[in-house]
Backbone as XML, in Angstrom:
<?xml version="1.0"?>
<chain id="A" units="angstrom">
  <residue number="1" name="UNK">
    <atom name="N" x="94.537" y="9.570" z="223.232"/>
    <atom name="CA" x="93.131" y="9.364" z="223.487"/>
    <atom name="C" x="92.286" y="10.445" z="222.816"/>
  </residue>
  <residue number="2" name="UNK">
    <atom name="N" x="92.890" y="11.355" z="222.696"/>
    <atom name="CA" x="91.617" y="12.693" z="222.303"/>
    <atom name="C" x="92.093" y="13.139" z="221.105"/>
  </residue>
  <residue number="3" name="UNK">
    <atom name="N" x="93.298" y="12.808" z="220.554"/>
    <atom name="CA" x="93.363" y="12.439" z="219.453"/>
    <atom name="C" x="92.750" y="11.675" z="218.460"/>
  </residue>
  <residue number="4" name="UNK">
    <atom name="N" x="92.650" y="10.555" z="218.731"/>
    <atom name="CA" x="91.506" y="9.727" z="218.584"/>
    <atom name="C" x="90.357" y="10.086" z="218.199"/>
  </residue>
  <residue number="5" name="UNK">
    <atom name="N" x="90.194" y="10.778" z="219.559"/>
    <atom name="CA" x="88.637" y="10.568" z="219.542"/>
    <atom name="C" x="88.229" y="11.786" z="218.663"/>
  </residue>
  <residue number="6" name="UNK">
    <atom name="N" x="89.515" y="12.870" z="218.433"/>
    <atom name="CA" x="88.933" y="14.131" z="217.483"/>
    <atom name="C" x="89.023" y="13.412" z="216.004"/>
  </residue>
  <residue number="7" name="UNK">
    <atom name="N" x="89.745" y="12.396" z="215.594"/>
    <atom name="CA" x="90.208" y="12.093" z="214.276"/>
    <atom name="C" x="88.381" y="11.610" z="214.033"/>
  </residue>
  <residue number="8" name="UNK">
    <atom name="N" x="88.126" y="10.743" z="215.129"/>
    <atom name="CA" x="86.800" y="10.017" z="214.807"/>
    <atom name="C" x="85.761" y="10.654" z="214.591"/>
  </residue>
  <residue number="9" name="UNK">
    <atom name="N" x="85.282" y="11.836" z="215.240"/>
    <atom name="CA" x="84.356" y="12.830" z="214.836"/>
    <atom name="C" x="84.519" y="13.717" z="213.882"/>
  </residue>
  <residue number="10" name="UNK">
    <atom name="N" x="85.841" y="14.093" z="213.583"/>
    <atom name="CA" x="85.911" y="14.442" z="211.947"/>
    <atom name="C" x="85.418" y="13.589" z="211.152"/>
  </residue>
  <residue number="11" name="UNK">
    <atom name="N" x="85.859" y="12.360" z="210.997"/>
    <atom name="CA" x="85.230" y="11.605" z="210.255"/>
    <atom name="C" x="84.196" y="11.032" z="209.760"/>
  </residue>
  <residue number="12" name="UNK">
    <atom name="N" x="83.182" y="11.522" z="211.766"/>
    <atom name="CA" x="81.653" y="11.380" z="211.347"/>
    <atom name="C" x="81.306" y="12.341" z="210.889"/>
  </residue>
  <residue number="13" name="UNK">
    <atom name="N" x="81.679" y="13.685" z="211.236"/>
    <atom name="CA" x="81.550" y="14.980" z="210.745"/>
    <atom name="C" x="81.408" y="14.948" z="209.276"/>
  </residue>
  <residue number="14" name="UNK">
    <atom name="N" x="82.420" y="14.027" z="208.371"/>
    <atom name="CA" x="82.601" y="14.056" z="207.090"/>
    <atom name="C" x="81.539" y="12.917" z="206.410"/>
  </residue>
  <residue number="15" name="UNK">
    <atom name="N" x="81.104" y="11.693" z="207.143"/>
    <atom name="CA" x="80.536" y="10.798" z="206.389"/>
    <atom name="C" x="78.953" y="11.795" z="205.947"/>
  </residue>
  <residue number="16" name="UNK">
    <atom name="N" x="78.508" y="12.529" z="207.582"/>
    <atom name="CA" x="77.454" y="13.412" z="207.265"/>
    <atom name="C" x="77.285" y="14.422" z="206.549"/>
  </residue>
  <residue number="17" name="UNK">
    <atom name="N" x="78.346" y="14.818" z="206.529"/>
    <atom name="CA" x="77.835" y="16.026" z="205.290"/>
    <atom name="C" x="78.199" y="15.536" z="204.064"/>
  </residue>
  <residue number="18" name="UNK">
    <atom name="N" x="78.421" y="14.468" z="203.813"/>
    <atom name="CA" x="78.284" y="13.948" z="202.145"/>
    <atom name="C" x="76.734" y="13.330" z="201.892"/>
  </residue>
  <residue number="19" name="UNK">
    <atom name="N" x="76.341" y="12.676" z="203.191"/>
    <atom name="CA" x="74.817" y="12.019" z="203.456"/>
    <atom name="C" x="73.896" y="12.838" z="203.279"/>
  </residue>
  <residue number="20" name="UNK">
    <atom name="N" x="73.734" y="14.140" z="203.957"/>
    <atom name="CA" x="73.166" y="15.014" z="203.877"/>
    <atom name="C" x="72.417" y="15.599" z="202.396"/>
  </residue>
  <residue number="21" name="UNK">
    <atom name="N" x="73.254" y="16.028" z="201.240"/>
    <atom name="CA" x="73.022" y="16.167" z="200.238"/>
    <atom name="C" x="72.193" y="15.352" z="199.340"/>
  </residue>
  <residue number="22" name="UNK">
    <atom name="N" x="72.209" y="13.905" z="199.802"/>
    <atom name="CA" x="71.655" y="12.498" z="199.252"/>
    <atom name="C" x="70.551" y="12.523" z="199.644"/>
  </residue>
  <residue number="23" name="UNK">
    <atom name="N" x="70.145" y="12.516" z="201.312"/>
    <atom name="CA" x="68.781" y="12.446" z="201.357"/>
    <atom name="C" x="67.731" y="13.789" z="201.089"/>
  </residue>
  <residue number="24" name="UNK">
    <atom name="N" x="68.499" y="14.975" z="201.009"/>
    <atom name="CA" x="67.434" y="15.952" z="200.293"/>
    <atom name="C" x="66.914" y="15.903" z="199.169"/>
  </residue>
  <residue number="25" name="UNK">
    <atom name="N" x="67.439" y="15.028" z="198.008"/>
    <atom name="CA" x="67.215" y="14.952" z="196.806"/>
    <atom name="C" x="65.596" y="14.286" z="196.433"/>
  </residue>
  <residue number="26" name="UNK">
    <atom name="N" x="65.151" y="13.841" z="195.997"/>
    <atom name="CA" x="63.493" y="13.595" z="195.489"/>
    <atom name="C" x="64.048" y="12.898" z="194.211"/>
  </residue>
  <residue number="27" name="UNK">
    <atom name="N" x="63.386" y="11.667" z="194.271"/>
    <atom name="CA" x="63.079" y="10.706" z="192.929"/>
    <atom name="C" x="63.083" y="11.493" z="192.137"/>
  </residue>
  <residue number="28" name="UNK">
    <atom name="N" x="64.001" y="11.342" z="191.059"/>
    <atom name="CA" x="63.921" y="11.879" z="189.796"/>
    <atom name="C" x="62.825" y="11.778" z="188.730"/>
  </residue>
  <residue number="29" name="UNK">
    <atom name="N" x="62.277" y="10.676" z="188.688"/>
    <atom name="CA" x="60.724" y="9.963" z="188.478"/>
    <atom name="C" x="59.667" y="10.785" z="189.187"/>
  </residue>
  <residue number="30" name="UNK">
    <atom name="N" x="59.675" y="11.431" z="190.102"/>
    <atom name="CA" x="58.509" y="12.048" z="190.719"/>
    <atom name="C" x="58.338" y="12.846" z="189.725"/>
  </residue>
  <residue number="31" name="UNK">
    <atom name="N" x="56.633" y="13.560" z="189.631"/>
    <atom name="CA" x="56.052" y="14.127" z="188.842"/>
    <atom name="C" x="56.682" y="15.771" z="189.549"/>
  </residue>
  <residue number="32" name="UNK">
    <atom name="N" x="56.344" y="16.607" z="188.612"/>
    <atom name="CA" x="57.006" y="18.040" z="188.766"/>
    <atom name="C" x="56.115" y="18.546" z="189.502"/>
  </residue>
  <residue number="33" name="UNK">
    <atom name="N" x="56.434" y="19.036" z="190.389"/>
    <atom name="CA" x="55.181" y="20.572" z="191.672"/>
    <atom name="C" x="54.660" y="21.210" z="190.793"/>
  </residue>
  <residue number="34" name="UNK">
    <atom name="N" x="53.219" y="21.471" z="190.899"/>
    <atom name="CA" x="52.497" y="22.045" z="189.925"/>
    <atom name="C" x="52.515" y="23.492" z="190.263"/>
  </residue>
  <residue number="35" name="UNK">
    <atom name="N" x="52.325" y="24.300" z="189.002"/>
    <atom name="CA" x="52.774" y="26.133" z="189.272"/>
    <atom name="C" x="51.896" y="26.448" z="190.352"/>
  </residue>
  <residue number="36" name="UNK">
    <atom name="N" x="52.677" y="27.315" z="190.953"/>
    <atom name="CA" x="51.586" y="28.374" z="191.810"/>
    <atom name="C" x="50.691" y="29.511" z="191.579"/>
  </residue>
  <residue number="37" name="UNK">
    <atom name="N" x="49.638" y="29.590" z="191.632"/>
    <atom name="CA" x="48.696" y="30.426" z="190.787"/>
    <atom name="C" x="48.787" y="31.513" z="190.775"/>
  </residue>
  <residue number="38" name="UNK">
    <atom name="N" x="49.134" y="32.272" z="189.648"/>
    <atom name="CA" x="49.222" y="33.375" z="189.024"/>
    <atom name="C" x="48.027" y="34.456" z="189.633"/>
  </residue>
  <residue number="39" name="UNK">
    <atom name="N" x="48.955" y="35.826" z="190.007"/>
    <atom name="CA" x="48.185" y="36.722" z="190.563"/>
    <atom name="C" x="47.955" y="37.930" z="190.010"/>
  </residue>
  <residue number="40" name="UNK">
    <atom name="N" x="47.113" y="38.491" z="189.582"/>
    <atom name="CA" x="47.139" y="40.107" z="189.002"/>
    <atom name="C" x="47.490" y="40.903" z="189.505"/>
  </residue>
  <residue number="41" name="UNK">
    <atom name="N" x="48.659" y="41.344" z="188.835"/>
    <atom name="CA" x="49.358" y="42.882" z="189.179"/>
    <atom name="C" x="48.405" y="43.729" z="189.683"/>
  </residue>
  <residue number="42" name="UNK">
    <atom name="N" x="48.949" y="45.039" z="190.785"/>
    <atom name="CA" x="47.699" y="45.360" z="191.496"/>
    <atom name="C" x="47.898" y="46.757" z="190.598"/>
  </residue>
  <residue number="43" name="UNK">
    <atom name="N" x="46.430" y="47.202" z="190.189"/>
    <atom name="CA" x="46.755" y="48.506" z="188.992"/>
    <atom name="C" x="46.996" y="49.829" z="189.841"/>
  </residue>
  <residue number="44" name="UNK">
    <atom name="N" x="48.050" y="50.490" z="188.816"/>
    <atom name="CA" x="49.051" y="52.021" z="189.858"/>
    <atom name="C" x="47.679" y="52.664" z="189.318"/>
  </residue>
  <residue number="45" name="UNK">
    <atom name="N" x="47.657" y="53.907" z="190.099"/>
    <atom name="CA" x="46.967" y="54.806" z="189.633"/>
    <atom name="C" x="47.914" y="56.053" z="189.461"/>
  </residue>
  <residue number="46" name="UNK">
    <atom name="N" x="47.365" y="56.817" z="188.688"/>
    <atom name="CA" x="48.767" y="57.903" z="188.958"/>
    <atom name="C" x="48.086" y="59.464" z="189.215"/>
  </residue>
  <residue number="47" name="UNK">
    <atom name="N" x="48.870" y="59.864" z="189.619"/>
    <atom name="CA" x="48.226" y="61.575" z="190.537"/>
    <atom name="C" x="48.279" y="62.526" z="189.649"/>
  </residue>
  <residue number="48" name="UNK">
    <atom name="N" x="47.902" y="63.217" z="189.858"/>
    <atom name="CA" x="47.950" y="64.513" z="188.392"/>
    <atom name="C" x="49.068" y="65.531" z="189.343"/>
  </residue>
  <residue number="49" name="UNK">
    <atom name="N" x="49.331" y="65.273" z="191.056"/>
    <atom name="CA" x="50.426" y="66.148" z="191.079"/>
    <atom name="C" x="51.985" y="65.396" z="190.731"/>
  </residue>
  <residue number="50" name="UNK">
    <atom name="N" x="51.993" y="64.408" z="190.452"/>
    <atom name="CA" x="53.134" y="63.562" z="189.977"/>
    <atom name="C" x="53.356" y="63.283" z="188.697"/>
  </residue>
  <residue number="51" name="UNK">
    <atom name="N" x="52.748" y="64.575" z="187.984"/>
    <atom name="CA" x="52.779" y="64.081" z="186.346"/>
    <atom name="C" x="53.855" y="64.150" z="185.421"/>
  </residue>
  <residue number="52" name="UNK">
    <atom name="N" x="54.594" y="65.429" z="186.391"/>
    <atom name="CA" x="56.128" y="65.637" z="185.914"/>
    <atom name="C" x="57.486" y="64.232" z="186.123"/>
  </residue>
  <residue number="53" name="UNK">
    <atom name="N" x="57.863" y="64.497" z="185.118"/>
    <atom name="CA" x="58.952" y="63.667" z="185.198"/>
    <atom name="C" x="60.155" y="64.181" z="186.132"/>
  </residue>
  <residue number="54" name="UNK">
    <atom name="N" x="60.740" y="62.748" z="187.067"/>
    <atom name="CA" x="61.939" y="63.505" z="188.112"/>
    <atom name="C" x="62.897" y="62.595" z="187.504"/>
  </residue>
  <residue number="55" name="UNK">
    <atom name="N" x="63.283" y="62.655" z="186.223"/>
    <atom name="CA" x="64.483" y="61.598" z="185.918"/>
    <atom name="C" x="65.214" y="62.815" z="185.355"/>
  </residue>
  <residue number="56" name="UNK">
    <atom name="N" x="66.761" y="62.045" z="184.512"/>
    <atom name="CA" x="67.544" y="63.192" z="184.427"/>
    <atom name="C" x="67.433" y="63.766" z="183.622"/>
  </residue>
  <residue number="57" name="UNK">
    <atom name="N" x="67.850" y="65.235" z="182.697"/>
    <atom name="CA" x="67.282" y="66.134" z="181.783"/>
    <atom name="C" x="68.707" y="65.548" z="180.743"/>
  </residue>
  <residue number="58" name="UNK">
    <atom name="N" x="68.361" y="66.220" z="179.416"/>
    <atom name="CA" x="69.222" y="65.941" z="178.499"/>
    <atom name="C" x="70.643" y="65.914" z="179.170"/>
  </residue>
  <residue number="59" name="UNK">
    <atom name="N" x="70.794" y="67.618" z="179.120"/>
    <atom name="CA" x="71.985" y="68.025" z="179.181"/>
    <atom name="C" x="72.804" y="67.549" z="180.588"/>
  </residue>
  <residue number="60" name="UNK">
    <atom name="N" x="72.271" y="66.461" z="181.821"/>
    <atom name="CA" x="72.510" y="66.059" z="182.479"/>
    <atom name="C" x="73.468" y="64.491" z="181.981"/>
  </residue>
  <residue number="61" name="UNK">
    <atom name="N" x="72.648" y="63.812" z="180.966"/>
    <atom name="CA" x="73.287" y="63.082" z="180.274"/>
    <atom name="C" x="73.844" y="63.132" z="179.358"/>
  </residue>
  <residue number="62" name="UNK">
    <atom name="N" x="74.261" y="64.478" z="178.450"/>
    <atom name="CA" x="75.306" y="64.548" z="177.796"/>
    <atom name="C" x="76.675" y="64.592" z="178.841"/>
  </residue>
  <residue number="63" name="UNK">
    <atom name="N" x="76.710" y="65.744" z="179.993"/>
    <atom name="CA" x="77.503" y="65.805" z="180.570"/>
    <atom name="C" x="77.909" y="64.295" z="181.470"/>
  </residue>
  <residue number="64" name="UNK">
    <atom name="N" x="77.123" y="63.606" z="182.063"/>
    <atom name="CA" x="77.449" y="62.469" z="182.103"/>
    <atom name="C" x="78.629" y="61.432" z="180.697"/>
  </residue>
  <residue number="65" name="UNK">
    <atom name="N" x="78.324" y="61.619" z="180.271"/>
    <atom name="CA" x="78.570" y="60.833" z="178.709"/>
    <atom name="C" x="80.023" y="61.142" z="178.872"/>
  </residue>
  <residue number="66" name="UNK">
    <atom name="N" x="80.069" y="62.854" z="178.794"/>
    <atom name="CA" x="81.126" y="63.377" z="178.613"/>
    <atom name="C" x="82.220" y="63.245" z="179.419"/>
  </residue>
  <residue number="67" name="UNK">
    <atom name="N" x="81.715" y="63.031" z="180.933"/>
    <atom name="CA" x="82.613" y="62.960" z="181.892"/>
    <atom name="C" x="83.300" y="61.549" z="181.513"/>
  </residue>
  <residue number="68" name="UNK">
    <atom name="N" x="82.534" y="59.960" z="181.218"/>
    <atom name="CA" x="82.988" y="58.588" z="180.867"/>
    <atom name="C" x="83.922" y="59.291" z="179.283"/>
  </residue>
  <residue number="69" name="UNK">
    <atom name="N" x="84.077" y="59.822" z="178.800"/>
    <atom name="CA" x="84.700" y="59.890" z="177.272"/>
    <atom name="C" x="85.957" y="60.636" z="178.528"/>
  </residue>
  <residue number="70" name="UNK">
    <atom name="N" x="85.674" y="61.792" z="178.871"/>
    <atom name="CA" x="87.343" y="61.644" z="179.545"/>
    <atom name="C" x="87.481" y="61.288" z="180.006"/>
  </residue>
  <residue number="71" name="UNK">
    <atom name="N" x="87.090" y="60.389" z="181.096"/>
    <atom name="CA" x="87.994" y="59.845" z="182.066"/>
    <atom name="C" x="88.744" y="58.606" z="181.431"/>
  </residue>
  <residue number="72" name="UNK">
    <atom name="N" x="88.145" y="57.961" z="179.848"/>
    <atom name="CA" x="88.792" y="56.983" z="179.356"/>
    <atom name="C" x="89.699" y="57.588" z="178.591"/>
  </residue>
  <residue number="73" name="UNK">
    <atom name="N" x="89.515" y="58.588" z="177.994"/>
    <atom name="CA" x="90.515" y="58.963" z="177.393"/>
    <atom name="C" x="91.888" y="59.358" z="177.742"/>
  </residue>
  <residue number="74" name="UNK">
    <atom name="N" x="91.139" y="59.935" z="179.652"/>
    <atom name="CA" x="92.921" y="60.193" z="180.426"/>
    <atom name="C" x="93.153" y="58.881" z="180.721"/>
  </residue>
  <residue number="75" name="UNK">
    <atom name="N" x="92.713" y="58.111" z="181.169"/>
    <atom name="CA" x="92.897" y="56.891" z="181.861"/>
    <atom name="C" x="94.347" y="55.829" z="180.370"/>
  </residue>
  <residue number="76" name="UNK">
    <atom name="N" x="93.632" y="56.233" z="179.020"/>
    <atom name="CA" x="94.740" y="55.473" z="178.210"/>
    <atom name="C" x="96.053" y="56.215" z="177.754"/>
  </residue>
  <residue number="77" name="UNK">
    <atom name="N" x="95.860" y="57.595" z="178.427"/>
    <atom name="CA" x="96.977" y="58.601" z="178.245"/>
    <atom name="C" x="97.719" y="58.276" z="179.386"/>
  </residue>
  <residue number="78" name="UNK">
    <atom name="N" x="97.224" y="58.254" z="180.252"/>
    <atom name="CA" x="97.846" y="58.138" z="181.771"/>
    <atom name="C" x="99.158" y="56.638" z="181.396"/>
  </residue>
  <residue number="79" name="UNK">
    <atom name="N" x="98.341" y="55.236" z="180.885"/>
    <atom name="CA" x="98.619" y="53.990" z="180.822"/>
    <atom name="C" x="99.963" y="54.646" z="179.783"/>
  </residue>
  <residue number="80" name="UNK">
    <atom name="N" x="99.701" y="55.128" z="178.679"/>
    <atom name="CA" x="100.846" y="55.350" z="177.335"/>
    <atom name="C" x="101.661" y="56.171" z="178.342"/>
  </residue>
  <residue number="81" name="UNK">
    <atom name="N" x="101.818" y="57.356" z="178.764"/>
    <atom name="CA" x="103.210" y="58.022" z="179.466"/>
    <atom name="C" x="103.708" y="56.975" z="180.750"/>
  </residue>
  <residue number="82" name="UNK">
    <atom name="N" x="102.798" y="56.009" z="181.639"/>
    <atom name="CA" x="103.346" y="55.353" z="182.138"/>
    <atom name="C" x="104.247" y="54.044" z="181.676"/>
  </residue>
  <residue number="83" name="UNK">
    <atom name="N" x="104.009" y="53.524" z="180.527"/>
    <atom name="CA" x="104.664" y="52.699" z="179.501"/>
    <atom name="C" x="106.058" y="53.485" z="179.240"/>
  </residue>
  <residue number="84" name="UNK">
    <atom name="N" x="105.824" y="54.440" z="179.220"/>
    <atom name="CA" x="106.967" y="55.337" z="177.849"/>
    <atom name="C" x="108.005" y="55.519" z="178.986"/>
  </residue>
  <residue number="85" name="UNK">
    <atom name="N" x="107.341" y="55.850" z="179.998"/>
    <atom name="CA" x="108.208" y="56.508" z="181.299"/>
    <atom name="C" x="109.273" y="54.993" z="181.891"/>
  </residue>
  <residue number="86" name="UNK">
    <atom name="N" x="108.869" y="53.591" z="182.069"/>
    <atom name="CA" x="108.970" y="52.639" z="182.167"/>
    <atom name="C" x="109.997" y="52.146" z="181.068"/>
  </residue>
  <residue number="87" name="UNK">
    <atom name="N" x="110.076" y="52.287" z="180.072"/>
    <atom name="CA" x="110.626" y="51.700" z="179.082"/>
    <atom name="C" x="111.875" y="52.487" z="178.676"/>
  </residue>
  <residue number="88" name="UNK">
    <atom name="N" x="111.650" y="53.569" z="179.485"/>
    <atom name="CA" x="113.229" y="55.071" z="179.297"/>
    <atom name="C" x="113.800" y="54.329" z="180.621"/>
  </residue>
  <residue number="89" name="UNK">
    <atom name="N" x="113.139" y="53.983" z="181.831"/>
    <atom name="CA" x="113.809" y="54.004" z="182.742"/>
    <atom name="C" x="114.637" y="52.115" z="182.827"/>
  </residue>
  <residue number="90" name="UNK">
    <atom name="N" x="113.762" y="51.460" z="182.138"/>
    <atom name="CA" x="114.780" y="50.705" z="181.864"/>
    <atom name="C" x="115.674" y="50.449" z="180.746"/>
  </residue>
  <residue number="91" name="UNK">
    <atom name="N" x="116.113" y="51.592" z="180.024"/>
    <atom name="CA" x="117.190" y="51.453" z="179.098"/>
    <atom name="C" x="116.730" y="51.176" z="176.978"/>
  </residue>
  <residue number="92" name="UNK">
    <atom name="N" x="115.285" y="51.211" z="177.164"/>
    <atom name="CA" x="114.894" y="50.950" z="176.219"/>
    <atom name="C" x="114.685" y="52.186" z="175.417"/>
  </residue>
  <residue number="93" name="UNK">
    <atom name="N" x="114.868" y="51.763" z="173.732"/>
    <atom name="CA" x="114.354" y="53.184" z="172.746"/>
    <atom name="C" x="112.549" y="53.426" z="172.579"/>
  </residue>
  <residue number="94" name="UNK">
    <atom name="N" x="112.890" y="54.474" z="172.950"/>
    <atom name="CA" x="111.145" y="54.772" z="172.971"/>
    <atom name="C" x="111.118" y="55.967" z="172.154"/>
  </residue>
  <residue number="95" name="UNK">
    <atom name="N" x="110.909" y="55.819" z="170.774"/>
    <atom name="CA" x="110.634" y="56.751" z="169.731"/>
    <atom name="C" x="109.453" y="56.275" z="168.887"/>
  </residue>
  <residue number="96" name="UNK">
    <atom name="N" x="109.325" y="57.426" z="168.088"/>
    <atom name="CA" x="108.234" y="57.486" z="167.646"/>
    <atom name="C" x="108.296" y="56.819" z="166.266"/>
  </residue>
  <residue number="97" name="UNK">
    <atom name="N" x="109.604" y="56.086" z="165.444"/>
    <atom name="CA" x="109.615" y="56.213" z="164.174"/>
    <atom name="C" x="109.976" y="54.327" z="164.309"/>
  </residue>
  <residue number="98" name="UNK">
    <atom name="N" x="110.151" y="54.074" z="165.611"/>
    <atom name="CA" x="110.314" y="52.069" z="165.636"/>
    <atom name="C" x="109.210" y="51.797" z="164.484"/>
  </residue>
  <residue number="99" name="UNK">
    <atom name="N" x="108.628" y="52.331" z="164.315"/>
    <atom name="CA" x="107.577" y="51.548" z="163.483"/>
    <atom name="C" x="107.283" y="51.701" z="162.053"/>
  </residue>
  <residue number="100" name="UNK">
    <atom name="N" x="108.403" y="52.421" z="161.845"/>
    <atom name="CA" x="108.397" y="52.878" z="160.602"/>
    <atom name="C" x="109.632" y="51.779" z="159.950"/>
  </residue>
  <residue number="101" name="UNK">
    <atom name="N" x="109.490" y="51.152" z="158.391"/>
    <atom name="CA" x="110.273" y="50.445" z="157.995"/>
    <atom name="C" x="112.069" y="51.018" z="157.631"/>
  </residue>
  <residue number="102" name="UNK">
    <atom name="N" x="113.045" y="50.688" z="158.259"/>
    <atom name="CA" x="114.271" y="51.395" z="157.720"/>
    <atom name="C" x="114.798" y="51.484" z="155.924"/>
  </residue>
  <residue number="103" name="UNK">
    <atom name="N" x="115.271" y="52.264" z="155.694"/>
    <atom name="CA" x="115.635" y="52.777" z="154.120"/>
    <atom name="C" x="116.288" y="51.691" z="153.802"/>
  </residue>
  <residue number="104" name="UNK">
    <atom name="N" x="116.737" y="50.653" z="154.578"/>
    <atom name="CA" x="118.023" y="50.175" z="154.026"/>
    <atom name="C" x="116.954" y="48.388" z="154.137"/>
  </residue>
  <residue number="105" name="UNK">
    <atom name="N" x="115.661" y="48.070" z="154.476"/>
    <atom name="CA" x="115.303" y="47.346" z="154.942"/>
    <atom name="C" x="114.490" y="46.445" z="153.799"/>
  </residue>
  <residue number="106" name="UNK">
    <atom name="N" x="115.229" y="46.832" z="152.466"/>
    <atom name="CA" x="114.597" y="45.690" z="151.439"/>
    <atom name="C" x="116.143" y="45.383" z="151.393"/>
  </residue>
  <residue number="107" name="UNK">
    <atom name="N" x="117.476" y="45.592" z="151.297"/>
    <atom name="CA" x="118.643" y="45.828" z="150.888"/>
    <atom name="C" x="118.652" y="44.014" z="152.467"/>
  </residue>
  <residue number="108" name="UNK">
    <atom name="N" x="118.431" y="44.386" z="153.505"/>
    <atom name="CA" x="118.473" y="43.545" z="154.779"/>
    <atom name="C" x="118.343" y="42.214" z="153.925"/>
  </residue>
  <residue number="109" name="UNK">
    <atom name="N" x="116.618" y="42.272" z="153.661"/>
    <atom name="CA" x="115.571" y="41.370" z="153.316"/>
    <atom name="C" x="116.368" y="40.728" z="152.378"/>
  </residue>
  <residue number="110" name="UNK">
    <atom name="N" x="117.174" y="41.474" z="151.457"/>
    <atom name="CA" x="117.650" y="40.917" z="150.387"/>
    <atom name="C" x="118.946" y="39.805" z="150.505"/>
  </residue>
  <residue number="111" name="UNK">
    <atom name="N" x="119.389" y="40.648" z="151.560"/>
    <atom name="CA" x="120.595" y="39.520" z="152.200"/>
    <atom name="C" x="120.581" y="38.460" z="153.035"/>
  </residue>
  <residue number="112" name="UNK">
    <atom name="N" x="119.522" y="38.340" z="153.417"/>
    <atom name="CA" x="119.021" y="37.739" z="154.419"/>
    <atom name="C" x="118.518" y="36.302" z="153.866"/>
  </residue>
  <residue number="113" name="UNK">
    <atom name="N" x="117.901" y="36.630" z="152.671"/>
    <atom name="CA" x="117.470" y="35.224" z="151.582"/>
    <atom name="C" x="118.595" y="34.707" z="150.551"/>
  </residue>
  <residue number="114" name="UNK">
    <atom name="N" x="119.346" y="35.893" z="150.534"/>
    <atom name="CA" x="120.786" y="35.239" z="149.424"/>
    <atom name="C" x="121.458" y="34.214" z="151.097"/>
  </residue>
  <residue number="115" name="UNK">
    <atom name="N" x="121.376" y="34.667" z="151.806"/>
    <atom name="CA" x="121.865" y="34.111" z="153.300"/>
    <atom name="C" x="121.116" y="32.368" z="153.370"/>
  </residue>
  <residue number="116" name="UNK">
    <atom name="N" x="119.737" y="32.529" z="153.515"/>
    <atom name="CA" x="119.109" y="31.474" z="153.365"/>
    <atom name="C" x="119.266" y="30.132" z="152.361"/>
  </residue>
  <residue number="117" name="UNK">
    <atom name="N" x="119.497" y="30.963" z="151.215"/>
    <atom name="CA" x="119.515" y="29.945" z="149.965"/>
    <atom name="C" x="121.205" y="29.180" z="150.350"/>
  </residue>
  <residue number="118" name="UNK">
    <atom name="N" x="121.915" y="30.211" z="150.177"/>
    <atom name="CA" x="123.596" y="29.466" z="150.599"/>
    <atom name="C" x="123.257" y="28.591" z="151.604"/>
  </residue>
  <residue number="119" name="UNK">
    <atom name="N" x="122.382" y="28.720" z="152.587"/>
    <atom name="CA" x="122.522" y="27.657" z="153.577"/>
    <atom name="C" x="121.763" y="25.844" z="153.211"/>
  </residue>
  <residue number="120" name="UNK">
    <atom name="N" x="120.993" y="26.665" z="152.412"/>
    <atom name="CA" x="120.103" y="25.129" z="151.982"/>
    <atom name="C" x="120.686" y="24.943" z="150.475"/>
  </residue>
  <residue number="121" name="UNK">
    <atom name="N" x="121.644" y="25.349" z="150.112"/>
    <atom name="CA" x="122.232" y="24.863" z="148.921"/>
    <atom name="C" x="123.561" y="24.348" z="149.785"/>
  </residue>
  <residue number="122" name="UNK">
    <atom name="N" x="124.042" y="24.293" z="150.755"/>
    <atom name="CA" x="124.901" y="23.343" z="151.315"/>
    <atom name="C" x="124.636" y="22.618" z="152.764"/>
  </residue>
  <residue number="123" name="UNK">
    <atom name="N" x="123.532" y="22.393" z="152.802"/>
    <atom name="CA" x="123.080" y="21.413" z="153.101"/>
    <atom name="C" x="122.242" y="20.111" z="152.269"/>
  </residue>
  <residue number="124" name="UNK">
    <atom name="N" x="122.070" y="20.850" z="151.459"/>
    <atom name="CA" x="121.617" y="19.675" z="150.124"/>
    <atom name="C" x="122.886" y="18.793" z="149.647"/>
  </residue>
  <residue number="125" name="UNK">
    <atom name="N" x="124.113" y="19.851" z="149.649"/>
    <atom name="CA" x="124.866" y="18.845" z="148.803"/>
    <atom name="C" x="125.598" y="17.910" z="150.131"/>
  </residue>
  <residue number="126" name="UNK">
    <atom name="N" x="125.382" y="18.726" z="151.457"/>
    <atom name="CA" x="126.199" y="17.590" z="152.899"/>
    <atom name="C" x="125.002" y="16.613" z="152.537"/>
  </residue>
  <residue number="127" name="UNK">
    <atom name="N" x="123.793" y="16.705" z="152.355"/>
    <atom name="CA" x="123.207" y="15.073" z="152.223"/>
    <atom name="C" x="123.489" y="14.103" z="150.944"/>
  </residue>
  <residue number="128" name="UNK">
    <atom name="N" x="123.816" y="14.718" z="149.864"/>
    <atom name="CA" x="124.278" y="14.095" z="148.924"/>
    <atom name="C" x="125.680" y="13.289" z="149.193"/>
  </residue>
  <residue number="129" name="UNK">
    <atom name="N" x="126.572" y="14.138" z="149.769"/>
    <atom name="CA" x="127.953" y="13.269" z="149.989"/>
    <atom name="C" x="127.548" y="12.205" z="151.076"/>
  </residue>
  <residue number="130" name="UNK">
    <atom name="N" x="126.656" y="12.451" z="152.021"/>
    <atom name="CA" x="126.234" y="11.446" z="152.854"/>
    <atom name="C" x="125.562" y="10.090" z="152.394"/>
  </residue>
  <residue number="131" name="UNK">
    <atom name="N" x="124.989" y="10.445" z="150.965"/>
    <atom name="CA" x="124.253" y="8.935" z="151.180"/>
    <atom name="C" x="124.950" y="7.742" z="150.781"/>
  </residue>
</chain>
């Protein structure tokens, strides 16, 4: 029974708040609300004991500046030794010269395409005996 009767008021619950949205809407055809009339800014006057400026001085914003330049600069030092530290502890080479090309690495390159060609020079001729 009250099962029921909760399933049923969800459901009115739900037909209304889809209804809801529908009847707030306004003919799309209706003409647009005309502006509301523009008011003049009311004029500052200013004090002759407030003539000094209270914002920040140079050297307040260099040191500002300076503080954002290190904290990014530790912040990508911090990220690189935590990488490096990460990459020792799982078993990986973490040197400085991976990125450098090996002596022997045109000699590779070189075998690597005599490697290539043998392979597509016998596969050319397995399609020839095939056809």
């Amino acid at each position: 029974m009250f099962r029921r009767l909760r399933q049923l008021a969800l459901l009115l619950l739900c037909a209304l708040a889809c209804a809801a949205p529908a009847a707030a809407q306004n003919s799309p055809f209706d003409r647009l609300p005309s502006a509301p009339p523009q008011t003049a800014p009311p004029e500052t006057t200013s004090s002759p004991a407030s003539s000094s400026s209270d914002g920040l001085k140079t050297w307040h914003v260099l040191l500002i500046a300076a503080a954002g330049l290190v904290m990014i600069a530790g912040t990508g030092w911090w990220i690189a030794r935590d990488s490096r530290g990460f990459a020792r502890a799982a078993g990986l080479d973490v040197d400085g010269d991976a990125d450098r090309p090996r002596a022997d690495a045109h000699q590779s390159g070189r075998a690597a395409k005599q490697r290539r060609r043998r392979q597509r020079k016998a596969v050319r001729a397995q399609r020839r005996r095939n056809r």
